[in-house]
Steps between C-alpha positions, in 0.01 A plus 500: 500500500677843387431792662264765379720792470781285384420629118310797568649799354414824725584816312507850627644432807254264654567147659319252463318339778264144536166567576296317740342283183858441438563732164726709473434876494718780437475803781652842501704586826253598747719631725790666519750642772481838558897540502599814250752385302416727130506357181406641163255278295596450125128730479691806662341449788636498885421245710553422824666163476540231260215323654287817426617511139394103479139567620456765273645315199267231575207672566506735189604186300798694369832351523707785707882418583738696699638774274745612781517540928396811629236685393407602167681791380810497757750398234413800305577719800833318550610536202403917492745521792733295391511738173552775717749384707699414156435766338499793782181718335205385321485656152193583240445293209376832358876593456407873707649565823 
C-alpha cells in the first residue's frame, strides 16, 4: 500500500497532506511564525518571511520565489550610496550643473 501523497505534486508552495478518507490533499501554509525576517517576492512585493511569501504564492495560485532578502527596494538604495561613496557627488543626467 503506497502512500497517498507519495505522488502528489503540490504546487505553489503547498504540502500535501492525507485526509481523513485517506486522499491526499494539497494545503497552503496556514500558519506562519511571526518572526520578521524580510524578503522580496519575485512580484515586488515585501513580505514578512519566506513562510509569508509561500502562503501568498499558494493562495493567489501564482508561483512567487524569493527575488532577494530584505525588503523590496533595499538593493536599489544600496547601490545609490554606494555610487556616492565612489563617486563623491551625485551628478544630472541632464548634463547642467
Amino acid at each position: 500500500v503506497s502512500e497517498p501523497c507519495e505522488k502528489t505534486y503540490c504546487a505553489w508552495g503547498a504540502t500535501c497532506v492525507v485526509s481523513e478518507d485517506g486522499k491526499a490533499l494539497c494545503q497552503c501554509p496556514a500558519d506562519c511564525p511571526l518572526t520578521s525576517d524580510p524578503v522580496c517576492g519575485s512580484d515586488d512585493i515585501t513580505y514578512t518571511n519566506y513562510c509569508h511569501l509561500r502562503q501568498a504564492s499558494c493562495q493567489k495560485r501564482k508561483n512567487t520565489r524569493v527575488k532577494h532578502q530584505g525588503a523590496c527596494g533595499e538593493y536599489l538604495i544600496d547601490e545609490l550610496l554606494f555610487f556616492i561613496c565612489v563617486f563623491g557627488k551625485i551628478t544630472s543626467s541632464r548634463g547642467s550643473d
